[in-house]
Residue frames as a rotation matrix with the C-alpha (Angstrom) as fourth column:
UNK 1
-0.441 -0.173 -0.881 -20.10
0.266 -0.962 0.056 -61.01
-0.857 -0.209 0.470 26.47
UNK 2
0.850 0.414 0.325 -22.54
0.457 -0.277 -0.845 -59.09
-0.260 0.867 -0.425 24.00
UNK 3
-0.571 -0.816 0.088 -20.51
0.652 -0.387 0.652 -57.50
-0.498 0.429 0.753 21.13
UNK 4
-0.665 -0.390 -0.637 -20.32
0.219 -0.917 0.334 -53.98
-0.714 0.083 0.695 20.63
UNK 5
0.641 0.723 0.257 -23.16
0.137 0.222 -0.965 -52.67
-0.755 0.654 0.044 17.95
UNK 6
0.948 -0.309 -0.074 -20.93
-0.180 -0.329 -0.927 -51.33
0.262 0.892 -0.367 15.21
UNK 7
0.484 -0.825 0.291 -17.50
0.357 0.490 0.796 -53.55
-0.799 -0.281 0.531 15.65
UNK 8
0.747 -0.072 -0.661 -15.06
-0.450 -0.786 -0.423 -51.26
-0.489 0.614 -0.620 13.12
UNK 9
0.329 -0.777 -0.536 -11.84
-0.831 0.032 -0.555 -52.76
0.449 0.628 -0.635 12.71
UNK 10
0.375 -0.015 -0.927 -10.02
-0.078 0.996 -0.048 -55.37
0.924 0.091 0.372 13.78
UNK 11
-0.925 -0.192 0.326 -8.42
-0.224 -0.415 -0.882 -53.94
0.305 -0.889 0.341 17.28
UNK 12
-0.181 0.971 0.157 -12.59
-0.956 -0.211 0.204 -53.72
0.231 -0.113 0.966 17.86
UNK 13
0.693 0.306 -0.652 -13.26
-0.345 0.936 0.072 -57.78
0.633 0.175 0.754 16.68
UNK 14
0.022 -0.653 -0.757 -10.16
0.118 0.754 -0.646 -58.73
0.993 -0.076 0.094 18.72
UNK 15
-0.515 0.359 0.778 -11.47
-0.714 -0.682 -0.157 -56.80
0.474 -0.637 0.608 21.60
UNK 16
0.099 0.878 0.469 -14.41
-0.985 0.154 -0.082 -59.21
-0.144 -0.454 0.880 21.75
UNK 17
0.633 0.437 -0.639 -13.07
-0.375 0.895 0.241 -62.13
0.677 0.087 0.731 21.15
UNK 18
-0.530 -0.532 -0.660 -10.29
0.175 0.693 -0.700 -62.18
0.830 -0.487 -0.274 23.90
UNK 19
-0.652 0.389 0.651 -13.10
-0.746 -0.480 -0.461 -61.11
0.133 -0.786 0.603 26.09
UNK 20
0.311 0.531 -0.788 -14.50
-0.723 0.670 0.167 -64.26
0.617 0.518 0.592 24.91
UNK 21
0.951 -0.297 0.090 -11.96
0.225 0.861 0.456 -66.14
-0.213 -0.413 0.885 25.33
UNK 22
0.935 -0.324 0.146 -9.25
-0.152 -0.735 -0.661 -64.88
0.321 0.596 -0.736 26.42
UNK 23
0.288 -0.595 0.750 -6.56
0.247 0.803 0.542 -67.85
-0.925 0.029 0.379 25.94
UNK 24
0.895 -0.347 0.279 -6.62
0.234 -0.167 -0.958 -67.02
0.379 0.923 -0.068 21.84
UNK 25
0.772 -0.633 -0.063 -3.45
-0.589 -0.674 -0.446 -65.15
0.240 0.381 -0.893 22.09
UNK 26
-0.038 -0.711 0.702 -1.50
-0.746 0.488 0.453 -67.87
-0.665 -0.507 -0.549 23.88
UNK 27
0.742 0.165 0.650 -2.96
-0.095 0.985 -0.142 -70.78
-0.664 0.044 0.747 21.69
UNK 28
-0.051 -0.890 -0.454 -0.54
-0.782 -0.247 0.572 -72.16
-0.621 0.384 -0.683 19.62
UNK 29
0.753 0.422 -0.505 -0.20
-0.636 0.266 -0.725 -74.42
-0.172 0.867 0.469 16.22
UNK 30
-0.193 -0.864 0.464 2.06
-0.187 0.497 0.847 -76.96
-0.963 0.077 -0.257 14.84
UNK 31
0.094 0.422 -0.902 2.32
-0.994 -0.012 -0.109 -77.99
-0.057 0.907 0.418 11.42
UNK 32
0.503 -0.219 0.836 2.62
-0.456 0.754 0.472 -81.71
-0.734 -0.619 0.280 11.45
UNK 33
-0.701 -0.713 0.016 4.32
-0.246 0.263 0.933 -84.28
-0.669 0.650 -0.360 9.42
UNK 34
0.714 -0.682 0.162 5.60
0.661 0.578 -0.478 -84.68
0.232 0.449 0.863 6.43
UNK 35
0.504 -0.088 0.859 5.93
-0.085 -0.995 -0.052 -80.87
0.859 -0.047 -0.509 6.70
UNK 36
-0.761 -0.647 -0.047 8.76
0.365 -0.368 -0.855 -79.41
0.536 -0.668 0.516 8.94
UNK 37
-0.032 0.317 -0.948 7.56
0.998 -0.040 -0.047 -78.80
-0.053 -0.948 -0.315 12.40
UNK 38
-0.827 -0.234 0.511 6.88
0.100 -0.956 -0.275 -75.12
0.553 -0.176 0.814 12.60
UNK 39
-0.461 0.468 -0.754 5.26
0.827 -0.083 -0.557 -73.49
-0.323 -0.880 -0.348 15.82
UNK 40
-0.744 -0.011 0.669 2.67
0.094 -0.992 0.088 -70.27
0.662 0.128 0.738 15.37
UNK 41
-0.353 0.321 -0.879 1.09
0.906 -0.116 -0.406 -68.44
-0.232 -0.940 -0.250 17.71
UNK 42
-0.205 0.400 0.893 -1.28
0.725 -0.551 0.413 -65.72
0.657 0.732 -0.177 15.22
UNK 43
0.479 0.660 0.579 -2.90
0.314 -0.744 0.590 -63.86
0.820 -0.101 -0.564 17.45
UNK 44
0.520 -0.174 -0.836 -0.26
0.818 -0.179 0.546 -63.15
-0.245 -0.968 0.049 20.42
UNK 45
-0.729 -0.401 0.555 0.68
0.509 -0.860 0.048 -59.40
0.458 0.317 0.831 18.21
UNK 46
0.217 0.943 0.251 -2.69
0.570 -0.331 0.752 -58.48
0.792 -0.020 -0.610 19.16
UNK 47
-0.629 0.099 -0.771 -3.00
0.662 -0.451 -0.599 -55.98
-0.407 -0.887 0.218 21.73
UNK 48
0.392 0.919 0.046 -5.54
0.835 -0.335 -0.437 -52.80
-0.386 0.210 -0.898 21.62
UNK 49
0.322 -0.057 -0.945 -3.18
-0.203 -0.979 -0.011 -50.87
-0.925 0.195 -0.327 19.95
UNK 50
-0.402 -0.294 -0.867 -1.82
-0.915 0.150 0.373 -52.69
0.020 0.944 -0.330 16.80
UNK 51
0.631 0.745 0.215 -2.28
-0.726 0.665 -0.176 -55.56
-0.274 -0.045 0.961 15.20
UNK 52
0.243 -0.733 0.635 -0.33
0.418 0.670 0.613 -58.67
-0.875 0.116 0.469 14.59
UNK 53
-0.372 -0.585 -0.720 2.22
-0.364 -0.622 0.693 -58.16
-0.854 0.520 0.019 11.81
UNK 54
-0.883 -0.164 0.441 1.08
0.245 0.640 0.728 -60.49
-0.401 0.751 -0.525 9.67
UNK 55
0.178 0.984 -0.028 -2.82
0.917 -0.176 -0.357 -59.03
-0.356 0.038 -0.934 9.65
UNK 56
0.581 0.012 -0.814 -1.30
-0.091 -0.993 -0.079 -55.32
-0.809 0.120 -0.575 9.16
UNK 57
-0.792 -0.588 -0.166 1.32
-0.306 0.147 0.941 -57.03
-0.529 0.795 -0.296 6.16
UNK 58
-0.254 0.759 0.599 -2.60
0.917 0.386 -0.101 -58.61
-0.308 0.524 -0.794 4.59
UNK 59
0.427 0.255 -0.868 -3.64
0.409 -0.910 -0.067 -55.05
-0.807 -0.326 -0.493 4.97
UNK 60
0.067 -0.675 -0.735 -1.20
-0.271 -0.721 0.638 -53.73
-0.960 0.156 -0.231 3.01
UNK 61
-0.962 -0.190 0.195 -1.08
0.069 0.521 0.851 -56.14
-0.263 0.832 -0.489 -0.09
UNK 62
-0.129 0.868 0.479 -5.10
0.981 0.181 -0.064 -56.31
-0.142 0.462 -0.875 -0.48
UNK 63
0.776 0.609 -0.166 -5.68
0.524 -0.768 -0.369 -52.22
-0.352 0.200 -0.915 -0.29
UNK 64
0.552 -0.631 -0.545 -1.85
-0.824 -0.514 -0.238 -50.62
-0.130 0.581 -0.804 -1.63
UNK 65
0.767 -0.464 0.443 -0.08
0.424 0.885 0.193 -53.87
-0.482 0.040 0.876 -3.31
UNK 66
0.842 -0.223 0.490 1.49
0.341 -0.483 -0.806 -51.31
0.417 0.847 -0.331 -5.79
UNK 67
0.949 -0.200 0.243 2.78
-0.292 -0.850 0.439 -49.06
0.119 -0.488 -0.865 -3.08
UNK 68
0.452 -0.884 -0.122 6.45
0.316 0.287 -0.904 -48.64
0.834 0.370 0.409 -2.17
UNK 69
0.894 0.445 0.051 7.22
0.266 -0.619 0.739 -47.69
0.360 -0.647 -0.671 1.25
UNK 70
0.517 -0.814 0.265 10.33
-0.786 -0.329 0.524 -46.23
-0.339 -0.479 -0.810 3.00
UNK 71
0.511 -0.147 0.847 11.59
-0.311 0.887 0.341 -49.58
-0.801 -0.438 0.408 2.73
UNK 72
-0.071 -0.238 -0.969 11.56
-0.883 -0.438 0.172 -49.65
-0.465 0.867 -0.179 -0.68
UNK 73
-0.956 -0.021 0.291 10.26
0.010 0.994 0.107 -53.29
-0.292 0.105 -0.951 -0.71
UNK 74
-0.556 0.745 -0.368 7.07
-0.276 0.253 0.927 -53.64
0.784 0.617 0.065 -2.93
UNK 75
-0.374 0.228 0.899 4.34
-0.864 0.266 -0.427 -53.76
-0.336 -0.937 0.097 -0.24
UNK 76
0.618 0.356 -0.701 3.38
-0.711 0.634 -0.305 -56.94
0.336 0.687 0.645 -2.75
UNK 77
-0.350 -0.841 -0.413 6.45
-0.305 0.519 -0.799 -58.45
0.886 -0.154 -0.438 -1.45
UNK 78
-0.635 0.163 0.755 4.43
-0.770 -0.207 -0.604 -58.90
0.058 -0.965 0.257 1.95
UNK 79
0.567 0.783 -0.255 2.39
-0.807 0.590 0.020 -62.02
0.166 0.195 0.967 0.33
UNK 80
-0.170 -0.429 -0.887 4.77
-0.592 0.764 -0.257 -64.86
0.788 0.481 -0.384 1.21
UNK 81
0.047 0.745 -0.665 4.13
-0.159 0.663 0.732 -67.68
0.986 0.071 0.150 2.55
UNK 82
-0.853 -0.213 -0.476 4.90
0.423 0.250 -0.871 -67.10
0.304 -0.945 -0.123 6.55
UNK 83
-0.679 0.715 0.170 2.14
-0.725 -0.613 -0.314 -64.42
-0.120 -0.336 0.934 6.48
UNK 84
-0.101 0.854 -0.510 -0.39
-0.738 0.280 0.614 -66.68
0.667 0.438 0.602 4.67
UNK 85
-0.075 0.107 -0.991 0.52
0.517 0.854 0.053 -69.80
0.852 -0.509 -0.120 6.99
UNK 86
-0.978 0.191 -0.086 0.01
0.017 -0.335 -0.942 -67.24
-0.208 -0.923 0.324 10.47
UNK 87
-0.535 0.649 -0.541 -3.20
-0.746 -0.063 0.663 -66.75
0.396 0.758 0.518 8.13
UNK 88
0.028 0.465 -0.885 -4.17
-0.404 0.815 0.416 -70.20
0.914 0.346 0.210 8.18
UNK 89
-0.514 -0.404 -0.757 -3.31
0.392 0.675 -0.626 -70.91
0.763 -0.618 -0.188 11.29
UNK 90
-0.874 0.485 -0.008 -5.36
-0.385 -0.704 -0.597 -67.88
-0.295 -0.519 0.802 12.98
UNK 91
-0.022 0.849 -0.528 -8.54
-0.868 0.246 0.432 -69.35
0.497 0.468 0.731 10.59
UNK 92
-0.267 0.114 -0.957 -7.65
0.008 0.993 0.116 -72.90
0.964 0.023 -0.266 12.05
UNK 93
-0.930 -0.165 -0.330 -7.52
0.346 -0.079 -0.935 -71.70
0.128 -0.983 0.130 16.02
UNK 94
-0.511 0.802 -0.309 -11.20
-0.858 -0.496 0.134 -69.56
-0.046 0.334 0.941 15.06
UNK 95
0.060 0.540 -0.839 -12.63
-0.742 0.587 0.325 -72.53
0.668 0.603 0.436 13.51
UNK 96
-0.369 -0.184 -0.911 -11.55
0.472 0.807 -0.355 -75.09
0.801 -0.561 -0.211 16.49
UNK 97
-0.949 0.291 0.122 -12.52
-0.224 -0.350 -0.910 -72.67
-0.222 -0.890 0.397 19.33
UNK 98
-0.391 0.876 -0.282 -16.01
-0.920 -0.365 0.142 -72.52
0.021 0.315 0.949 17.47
UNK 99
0.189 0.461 -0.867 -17.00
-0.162 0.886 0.435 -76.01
0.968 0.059 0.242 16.99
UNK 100
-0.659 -0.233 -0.716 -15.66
0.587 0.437 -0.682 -76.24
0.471 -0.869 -0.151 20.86
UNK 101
-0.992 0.127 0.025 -17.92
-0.068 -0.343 -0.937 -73.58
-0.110 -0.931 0.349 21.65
UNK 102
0.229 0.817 -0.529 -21.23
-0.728 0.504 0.465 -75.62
0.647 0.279 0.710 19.65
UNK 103
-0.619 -0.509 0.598 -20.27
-0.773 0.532 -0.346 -78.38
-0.142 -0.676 -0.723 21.61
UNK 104
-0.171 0.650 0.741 -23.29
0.451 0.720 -0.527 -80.89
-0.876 0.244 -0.416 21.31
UNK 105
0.104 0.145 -0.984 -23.78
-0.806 -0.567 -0.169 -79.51
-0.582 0.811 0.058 17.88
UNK 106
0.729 0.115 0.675 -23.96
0.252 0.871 -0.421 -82.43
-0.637 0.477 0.606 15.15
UNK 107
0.793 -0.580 -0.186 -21.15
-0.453 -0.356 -0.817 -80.03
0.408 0.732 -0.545 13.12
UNK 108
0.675 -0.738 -0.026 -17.59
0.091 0.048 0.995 -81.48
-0.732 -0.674 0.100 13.42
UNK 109
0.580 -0.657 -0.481 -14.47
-0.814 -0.482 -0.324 -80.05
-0.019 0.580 -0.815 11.95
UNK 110
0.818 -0.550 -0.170 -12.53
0.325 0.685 -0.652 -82.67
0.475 0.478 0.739 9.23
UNK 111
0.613 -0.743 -0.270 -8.90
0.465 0.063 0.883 -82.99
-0.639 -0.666 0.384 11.01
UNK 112
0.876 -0.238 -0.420 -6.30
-0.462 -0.667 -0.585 -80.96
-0.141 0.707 -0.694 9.32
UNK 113
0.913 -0.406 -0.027 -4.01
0.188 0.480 -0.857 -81.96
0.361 0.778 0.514 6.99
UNK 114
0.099 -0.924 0.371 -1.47
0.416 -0.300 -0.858 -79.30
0.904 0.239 0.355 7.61
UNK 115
-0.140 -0.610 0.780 -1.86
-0.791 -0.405 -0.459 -78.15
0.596 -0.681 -0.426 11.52
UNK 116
-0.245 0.049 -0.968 -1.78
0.415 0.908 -0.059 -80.63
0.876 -0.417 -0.243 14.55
């Protein structure tokens, strides 16, 4: 599928890529050992009206870290480390579809450390 000329936000990019391939939201991580077992699954918040929590908690720390909403929880307080590991784990699922969709390509992705 051609993508869109002017792709705005992320709703927009996630548009085209489960039109891609549109497993992403289902795929799912592990962290492996030594590291406690923990399961994510980044991109199944998506839908075309919001975004995953953890993309709309990045949001929030990179453009009002200062801020204080309703909550009254520092939106700074949104950097810890479940967001950053959905993070990493959304970059690792990206980065494996891709090299699966170079296929005969000579590129191949170094095994991670930290998902399985």
């Amino acid at each position: 599928m051609k993508a869109p000329s002017k792709v705005k936000n992320i709703l927009q990019k996630m548009t085209v890529i489960v039109n891609v391939d549109p497993k992403i939201k289902d795929q799912r991580v592990s962290t492996k050992y030594p590291y406690e077992i923990i399961n994510f699954v980044p991109f199944a918040g998506f839908d075309s009206e919001s975004a995953a929590g953890w993309w709309q908690d990045y949001n929030l720390v990179k453009h009002f870290r200062a801020d204080v909403p309703e909550k009254g929880i520092p939106n700074y307080q949104l950097a810890h480390l479940k967001n950053v590991m959905n993070a990493l784990a959304a970059l690792y699922i990206l980065c494996q579809n891709l090299y699966k969709l170079l296929g005969e390509s000579d590129l191949q992705l170094e095994p991670s450390k930290l998902f399985e």
